[in-house]
N, C-alpha and C positions, 0 to 999 in steps of 0.2 A: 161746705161745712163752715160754722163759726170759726173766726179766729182763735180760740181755746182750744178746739179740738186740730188745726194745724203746728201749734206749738207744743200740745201734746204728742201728736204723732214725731213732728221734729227733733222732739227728746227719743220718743223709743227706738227711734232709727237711726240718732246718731249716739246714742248708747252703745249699739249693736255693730256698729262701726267701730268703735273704741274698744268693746270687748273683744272682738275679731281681732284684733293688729295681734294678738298673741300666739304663737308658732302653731299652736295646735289645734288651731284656728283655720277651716276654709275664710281667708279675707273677705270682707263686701266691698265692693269699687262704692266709690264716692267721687258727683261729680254736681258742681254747681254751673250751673248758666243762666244767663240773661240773653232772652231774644226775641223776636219779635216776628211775629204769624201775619201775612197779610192775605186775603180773601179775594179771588177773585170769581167771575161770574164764567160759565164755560158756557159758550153760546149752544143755543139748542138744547139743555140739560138742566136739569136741577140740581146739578154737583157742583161745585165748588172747586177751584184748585186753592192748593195753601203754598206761598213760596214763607218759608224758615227761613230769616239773618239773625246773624250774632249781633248785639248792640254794639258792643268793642270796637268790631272792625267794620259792619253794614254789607260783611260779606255773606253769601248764601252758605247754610250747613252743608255738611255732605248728607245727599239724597233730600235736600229743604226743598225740591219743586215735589210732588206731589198731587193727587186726587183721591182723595178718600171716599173710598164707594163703603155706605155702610151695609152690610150683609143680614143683620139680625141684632136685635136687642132683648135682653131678658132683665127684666125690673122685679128685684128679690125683695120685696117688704120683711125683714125679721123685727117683729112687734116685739121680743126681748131682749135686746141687743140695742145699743145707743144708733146705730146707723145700717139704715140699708142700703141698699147698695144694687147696680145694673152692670151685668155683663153685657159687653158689646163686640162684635164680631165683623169687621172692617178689611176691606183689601186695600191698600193703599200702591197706588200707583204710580210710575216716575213719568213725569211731561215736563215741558220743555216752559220755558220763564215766557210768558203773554206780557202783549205790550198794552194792553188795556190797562187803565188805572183801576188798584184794589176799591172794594165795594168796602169792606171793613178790616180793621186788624185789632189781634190780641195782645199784648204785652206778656210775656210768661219770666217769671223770675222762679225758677226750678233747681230744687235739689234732687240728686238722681241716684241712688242705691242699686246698688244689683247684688243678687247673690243665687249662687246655680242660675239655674235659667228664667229668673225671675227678676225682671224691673220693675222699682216701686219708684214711683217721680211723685215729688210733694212741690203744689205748685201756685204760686199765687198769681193770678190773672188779673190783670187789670184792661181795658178797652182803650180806643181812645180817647186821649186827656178830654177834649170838649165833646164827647158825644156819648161816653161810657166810663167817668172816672172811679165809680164804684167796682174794688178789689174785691176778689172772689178766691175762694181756698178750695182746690181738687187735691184728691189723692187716689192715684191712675196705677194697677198693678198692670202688666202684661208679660207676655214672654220675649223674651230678651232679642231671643234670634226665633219668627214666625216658620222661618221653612225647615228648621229644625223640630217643630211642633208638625208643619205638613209631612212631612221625609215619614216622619214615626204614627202618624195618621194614614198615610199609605202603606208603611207595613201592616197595618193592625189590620185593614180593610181586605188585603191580602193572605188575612192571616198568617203572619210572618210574625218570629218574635220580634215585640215591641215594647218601647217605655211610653208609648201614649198615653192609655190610662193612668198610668203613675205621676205624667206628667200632672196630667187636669187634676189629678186628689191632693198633691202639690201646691197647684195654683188655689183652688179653690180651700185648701188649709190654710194658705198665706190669709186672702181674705176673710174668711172665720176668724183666723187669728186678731187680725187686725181691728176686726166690728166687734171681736170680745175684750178688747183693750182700749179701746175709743173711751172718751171720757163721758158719762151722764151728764149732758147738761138739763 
């Protein structure tokens, strides 16, 4: 997304942050970071591992090793709406730090909201300096905690009472929400 529409959303989010600090108020956490994504190659695979460090310290996140298996993508065109927008459905898996040198890395400077079970990360990407210095603007909703979406996807399937459906018309209102607030550029 343009730079307009990140500083847009930056505003509606930390609005809603501000309006929240009042008692009667569920709060939204708020968290900023800077860190960096490096890429490596997994032998035999067309996956990728990603190891997560903090810039600050060059130390790895917790859970920053990584292999993200992508599972399924849905690419939603809304022709009245300033932005469409893809769901993406990922397993992300924990492996162990490779001693290969990374193929490419991201630079992420991320602001991170949460509220109920929903994380919204607004995030500026840059590549690196000499091979990718052109800055890029996402904004990434997901669910906060996945096995908590699994746990209530395996009730429902069982048919046991569940919040699954409620969960996804949840998720899926956040981003409506969001693509109906987006600025017309």
């Amino acid at each position: 997304m343009p730079l307009e529409q990140h500083r847009h959303f930056n505003k509606i989010l930390n609005d809603m942050v501000n309006k929240t600090q009042a008692r009667e108020y569920r709060r939204i956490k708020y968290k900023h970071t800077i860190e960096t994504d490096k890429f490596y190659e997994i032998p035999h695979s067309r996956q990728k591992l990603r190891v997560t460090t903090e810039n600050a310290t060059g130390k790895i996140v917790p859970n920053g090793i990584i292999e993200k298996v992508r599972v399924a993508d849905l690419n939603i065109h809304a022709p009245n709406q300033a932005l469409d927008f893809r769901i993406s459905i990922n397993r992300e898996l924990p492996r162990t730090k490779p001693n290969s040198s990374p193929v490419f890395e991201r630079n992420k400077d991320r602001i991170s909201y949460q509220h109920g079970g929903i994380a919204f990360d607004l995030t500026q990407v840059k590549g690196a300096a000499d091979k990718d210095p052109d800055v890029r603007h996402e904004l990434e909703l997901e669910f906060a905690d996945a096995s908590v979406l699994a746990g209530e996807r395996s009730k429902h399937e069982r048919k046991e009472p569940s919040q699954y459906t409620q969960m996804i018309e949840v998720f899926m209102n956040n981003i409506r929400l969001l693509s109906r607030y987006a600025l017309k550029l």
